[in-house]
C-alpha positions as CSV (number, residue, x, y, z in Angstrom):
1,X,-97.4,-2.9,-59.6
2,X,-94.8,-4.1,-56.7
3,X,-93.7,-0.1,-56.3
4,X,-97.7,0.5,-56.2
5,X,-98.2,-1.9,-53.7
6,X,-95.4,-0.6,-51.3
7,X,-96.5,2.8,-51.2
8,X,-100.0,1.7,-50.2
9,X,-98.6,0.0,-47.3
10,X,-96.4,2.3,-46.3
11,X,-99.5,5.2,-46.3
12,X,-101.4,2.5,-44.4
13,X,-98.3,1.8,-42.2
14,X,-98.2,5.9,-41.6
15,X,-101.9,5.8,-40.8
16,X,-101.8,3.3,-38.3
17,X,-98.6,5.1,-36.7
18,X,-100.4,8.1,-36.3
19,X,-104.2,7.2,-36.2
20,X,-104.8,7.8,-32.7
21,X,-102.8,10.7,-31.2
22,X,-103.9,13.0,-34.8
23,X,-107.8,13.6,-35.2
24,X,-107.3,15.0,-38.6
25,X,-105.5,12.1,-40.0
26,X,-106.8,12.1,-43.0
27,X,-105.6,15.8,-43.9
28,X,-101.9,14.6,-42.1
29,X,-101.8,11.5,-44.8
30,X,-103.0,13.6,-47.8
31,X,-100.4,16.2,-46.7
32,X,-97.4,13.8,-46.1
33,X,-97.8,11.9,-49.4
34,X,-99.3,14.5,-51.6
35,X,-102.3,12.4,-51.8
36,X,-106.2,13.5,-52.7
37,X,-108.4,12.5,-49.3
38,X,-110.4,10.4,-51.4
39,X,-107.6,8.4,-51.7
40,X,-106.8,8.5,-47.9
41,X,-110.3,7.7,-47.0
42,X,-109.7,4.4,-49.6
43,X,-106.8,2.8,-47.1
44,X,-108.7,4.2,-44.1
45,X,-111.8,2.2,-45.2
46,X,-109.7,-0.6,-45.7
47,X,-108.2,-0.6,-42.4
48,X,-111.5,-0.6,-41.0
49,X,-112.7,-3.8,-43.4
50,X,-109.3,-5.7,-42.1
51,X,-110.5,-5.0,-38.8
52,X,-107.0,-3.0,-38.0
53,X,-108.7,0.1,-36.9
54,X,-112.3,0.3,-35.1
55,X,-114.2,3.9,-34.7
56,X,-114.9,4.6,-30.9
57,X,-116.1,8.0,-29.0
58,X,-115.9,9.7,-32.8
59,X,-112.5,9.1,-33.7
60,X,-110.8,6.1,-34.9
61,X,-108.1,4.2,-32.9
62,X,-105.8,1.1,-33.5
63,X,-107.3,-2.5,-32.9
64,X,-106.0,-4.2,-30.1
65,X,-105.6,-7.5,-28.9
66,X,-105.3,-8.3,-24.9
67,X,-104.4,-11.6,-23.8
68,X,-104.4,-12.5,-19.9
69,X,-102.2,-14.9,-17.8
70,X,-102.1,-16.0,-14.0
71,X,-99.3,-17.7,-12.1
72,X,-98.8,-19.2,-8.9
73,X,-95.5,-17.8,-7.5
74,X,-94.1,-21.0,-5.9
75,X,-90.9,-22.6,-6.5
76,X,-92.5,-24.4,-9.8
77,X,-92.6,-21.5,-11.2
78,X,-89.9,-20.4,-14.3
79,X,-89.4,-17.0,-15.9
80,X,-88.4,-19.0,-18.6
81,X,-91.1,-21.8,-18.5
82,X,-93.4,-19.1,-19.0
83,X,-91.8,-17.2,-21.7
84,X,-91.7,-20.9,-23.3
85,X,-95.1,-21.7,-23.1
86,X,-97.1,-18.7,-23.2
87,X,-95.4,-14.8,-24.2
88,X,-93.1,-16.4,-26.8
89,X,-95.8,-16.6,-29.2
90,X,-96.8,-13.2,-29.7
91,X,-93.6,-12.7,-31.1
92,X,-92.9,-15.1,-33.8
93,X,-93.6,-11.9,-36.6
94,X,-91.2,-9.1,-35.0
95,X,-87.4,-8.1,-36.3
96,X,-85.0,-10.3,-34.4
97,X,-84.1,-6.8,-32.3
98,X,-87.1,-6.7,-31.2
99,X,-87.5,-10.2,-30.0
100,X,-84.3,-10.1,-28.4
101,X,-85.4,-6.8,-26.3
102,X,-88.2,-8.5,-25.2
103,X,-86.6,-11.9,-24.2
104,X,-84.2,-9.7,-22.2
105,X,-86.9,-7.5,-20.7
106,X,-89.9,-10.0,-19.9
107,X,-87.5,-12.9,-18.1
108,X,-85.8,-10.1,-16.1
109,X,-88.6,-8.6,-14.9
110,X,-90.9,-11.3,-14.4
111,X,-87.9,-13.1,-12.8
112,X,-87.9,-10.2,-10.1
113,X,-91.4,-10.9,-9.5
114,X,-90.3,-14.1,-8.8
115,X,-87.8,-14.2,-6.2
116,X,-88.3,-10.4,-4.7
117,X,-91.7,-9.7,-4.2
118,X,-92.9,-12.6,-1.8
119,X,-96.1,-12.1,-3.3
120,X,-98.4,-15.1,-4.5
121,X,-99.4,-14.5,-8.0
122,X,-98.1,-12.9,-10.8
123,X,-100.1,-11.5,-13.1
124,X,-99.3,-10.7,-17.0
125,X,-101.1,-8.8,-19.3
126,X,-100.2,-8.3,-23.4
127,X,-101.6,-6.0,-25.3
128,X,-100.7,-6.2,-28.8
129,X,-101.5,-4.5,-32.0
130,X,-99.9,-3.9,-36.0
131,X,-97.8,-0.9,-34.4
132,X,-96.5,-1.9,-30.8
133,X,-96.5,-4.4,-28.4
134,X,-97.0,-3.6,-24.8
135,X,-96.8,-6.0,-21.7
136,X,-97.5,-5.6,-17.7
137,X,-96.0,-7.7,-14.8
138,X,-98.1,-7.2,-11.9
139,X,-98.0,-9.2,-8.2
140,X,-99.8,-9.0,-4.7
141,X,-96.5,-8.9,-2.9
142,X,-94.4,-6.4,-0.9
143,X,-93.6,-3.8,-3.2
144,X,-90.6,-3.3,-4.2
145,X,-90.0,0.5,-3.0
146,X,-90.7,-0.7,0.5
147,X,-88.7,-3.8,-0.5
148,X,-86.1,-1.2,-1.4
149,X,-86.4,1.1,1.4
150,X,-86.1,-2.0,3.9
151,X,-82.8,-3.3,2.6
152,X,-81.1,-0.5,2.1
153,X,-82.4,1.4,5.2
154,X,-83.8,4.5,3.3
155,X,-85.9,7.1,5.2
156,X,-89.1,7.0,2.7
157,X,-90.0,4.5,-0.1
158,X,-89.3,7.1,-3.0
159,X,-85.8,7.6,-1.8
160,X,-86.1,4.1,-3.8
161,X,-86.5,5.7,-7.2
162,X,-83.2,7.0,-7.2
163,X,-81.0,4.0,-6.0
164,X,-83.0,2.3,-8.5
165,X,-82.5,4.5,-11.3
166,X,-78.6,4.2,-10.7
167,X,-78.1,0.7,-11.9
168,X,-76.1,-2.0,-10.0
169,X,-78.5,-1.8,-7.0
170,X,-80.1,-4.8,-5.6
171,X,-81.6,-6.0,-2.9
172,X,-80.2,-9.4,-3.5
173,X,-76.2,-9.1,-4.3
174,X,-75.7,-13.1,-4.0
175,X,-77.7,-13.5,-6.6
176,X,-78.8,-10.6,-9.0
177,X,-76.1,-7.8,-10.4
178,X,-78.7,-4.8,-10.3
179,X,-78.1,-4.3,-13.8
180,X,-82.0,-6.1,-15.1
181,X,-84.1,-2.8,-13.7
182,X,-81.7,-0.2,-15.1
183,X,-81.1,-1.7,-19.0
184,X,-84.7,-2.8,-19.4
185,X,-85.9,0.6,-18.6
186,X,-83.6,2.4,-21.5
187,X,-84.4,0.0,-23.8
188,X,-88.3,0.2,-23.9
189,X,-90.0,3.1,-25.9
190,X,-91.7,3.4,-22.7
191,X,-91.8,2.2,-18.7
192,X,-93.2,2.6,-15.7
193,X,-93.0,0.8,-12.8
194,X,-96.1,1.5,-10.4
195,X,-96.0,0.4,-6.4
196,X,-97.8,2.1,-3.5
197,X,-99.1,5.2,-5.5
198,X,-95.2,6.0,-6.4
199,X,-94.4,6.2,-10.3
200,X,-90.6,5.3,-11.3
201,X,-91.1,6.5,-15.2
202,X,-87.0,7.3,-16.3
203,X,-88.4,9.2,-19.0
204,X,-90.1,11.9,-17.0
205,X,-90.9,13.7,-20.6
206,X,-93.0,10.9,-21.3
207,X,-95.9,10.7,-18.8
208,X,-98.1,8.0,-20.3
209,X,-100.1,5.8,-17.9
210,X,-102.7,3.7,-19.9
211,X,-103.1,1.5,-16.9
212,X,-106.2,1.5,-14.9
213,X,-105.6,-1.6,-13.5
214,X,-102.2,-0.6,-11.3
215,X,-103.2,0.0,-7.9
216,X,-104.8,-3.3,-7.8
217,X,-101.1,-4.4,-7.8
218,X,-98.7,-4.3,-5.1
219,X,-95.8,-3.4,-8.2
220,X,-96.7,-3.4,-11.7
221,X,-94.5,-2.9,-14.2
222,X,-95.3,-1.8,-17.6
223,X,-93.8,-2.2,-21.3
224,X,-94.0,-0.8,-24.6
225,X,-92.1,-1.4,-27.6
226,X,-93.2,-0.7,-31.3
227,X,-93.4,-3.8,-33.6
228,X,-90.3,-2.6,-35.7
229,X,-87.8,-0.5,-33.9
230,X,-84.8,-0.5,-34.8
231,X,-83.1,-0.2,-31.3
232,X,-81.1,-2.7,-30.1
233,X,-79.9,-4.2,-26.9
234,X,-76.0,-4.5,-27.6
235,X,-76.4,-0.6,-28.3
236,X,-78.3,-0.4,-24.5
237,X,-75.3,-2.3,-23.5
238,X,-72.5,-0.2,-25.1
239,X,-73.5,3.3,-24.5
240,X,-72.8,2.4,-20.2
241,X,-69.8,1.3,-21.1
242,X,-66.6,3.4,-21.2
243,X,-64.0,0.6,-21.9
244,X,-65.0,-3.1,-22.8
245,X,-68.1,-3.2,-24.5
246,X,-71.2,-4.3,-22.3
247,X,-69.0,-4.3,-19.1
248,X,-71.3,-1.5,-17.3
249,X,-69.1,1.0,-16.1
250,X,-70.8,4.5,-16.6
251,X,-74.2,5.1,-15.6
252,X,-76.7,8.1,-15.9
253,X,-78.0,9.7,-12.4
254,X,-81.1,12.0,-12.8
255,X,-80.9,13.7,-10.0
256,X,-84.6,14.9,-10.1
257,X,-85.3,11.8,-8.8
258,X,-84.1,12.9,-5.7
259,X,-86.7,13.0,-2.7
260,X,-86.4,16.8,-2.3
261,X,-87.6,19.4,-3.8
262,X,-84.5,22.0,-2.4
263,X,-80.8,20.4,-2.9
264,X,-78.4,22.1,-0.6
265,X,-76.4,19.7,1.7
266,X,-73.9,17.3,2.0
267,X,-76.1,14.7,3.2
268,X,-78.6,15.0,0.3
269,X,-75.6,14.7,-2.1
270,X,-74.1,11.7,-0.2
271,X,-77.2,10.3,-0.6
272,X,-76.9,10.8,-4.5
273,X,-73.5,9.4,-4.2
274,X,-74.4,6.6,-2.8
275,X,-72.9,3.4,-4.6
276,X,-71.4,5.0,-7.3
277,X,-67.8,3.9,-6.4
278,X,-68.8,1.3,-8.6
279,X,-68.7,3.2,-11.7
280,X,-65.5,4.7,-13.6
281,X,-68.0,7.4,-14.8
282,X,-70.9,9.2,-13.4
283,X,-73.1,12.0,-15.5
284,X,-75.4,13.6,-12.9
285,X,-78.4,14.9,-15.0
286,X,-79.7,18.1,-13.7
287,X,-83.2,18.4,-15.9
288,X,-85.6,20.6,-13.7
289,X,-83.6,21.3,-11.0
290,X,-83.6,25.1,-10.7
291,X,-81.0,25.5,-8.1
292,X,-78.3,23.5,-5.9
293,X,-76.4,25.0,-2.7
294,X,-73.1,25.4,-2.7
295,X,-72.2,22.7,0.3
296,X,-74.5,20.0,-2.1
297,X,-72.4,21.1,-5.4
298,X,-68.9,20.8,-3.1
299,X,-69.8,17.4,-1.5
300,X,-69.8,16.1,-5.2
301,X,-67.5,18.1,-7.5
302,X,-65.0,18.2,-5.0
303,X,-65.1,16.0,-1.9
304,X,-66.4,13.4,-3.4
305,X,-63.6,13.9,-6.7
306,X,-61.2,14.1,-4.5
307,X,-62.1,10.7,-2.6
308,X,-62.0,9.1,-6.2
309,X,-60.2,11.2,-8.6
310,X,-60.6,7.9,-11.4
311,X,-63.7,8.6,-11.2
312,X,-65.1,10.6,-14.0
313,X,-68.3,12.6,-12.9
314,X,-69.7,15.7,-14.7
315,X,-73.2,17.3,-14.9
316,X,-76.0,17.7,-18.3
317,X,-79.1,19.6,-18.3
318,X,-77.8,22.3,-16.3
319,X,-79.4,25.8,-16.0
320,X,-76.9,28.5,-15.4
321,X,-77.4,28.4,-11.9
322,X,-76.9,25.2,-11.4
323,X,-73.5,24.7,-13.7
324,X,-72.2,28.2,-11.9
325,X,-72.5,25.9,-8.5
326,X,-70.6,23.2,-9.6
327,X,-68.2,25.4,-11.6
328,X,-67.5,27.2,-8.3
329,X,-67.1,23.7,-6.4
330,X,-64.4,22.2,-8.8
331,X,-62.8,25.2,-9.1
332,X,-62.2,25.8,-5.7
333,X,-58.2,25.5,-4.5
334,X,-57.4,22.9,-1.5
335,X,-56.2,25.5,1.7
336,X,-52.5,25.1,2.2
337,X,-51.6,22.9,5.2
């Protein structure tokens, strides 16, 4: 009877996983478990009774729960006063992973709200249900591309995706290590961070935006994080590291990010460069770039090597064009004096 009882929740565990992005879940269930769809309708209808799935527009989706929280950003106001009192709780049932990830991601982000937006509330919203929790940070406040773009005296606000995407970039050095941004965005299944009409999504492969609410929002910042991943954040940590564990020393460019659409000159790949002494290894990715010129691929893979030869820096997701570029630029000789 136990063994019985754990393959029924694990069908109704795959059901739920899969529910709402498969129409035909029923022939999908039946298929993966070499069940009769009788016996699939069985767990659907019982879904339905425990009031974990509802039927909308035809098709059947999983049941949500939203909860809704306003602060007053003023110096009262705690990242970790609020995780305290109110987000804390929705977490009580998750893997100790996953309620680490989320400690780590909601006081980091909701902490930048705090001191870098200058706005005067802070809104948070949770959406939960049995597969994945998700939660947005949203405030009435600069935004924090043009917050960016001020500080750091960048010529347009989506020059700010990149410096962001870069890790170790802040606005505020006294106080904040630029590292919050950059590990809670690898560690989420998925996010977003919305400002202005500009979308800073590091997993460009994954264009989900199930927020009609955003340009309410000066920034809003979105979450998602099934109930029982098995990521952790000490394995975040570790794979930007090259030496000590967790001491952030590599970091992942994706030079798509840049704010062109041609790549050809030394002061577009300066501008990639920028801040990335701080690193002892670089990997430029290259995904859906179709071309670079050759005084862009020399100002990196050979100027910019030769400046800091500890540094390691090489290129993934290259087409041929591009990795012939940068083959050319680090293989070509210093003149003689």
């Amino acid at each position: 009877m136990p063994g019985v009882r754990r393959r029924g929740e694990e069908i109704r565990e795959f059901i739920l996983a899969n529910i709402t992005e498969n129409r035909n879940i029923a022939a999908l269930t039946a298929g993966r478990f070499e069940i009769s769809l009788p016996a699939v309708y069985k767990h659907i209808d019982r879904l339905v009774l425990e009031k974990q799935i509802v039927k909308k527009s035809g098709r059947f989706i999983v049941q949500s729960r939203k909860y809704r929280y306003v602060y007053r950003n003023n110096r009262a106001l705690g990242e970790d006063m609020v995780w305290e009192r109110d987000i804390k709780k929705h977490f009580v049932h998750v893997p100790k992973n996953v309620w680490s990830i989320w400690v780590y991601g909601f006081l980091e982000i909701f902490n930048n709200a705090i001191e870098h937006s200058k706005g005067k509330k802070i809104h948070v919203v949770i959406n939960e249900n049995r597969i994945f929790t998700a939660i947005s940070i949203a405030d009435d406040g600069i935004g924090i591309f043009k917050n960016i773009k001020t500080k750091f005296r960048l010529a347009d606000e989506k020059d700010a995706l990149l410096e962001l995407a870069k890790g170790k970039q802040t606005t505020d050095s006294a106080r904040h290590s630029g590292q919050g941004i950059f590990f809670t965005s690898k560690v989420f299944d998925d996010f977003m961070i919305i400002s202005n009409r500009i979308t800073f999504n590091p997993n460009p492969q994954k264009d989900n935006k199930p927020i009609t609410e955003r340009q309410k929002y000066s920034t809003y910042v979105y979450m998602r994080l099934t109930n029982n991943s098995n990521k952790k954040l000490k394995d975040i940590f570790d794979k930007f590291s090259t030496e000590i564990p967790g001491s952030f020393d590599k970091t992942i460019v994706p030079v798509y990010m840049a704010n062109s659409s041609d790549l050809v000159s030394r002061s577009q790949a300066r501008r990639i460069l920028r801040g990335l002494e701080l690193f002892n290894e670089v990997i430029l990715d290259f995904m859906n770039i179709e071309y670079i010129g050759q005084a862009f691929a020399d100002e990196i893979f050979r100027v910019y090597k030769n400046m800091y030869p500890n540094i390691v820096i090489t290129a993934q997701n290259a087409n041929t064009e591009v990795q012939y570029m940068i083959n050319r630029a680090i293989n070509t000789k210093k003149s003689p004096k």
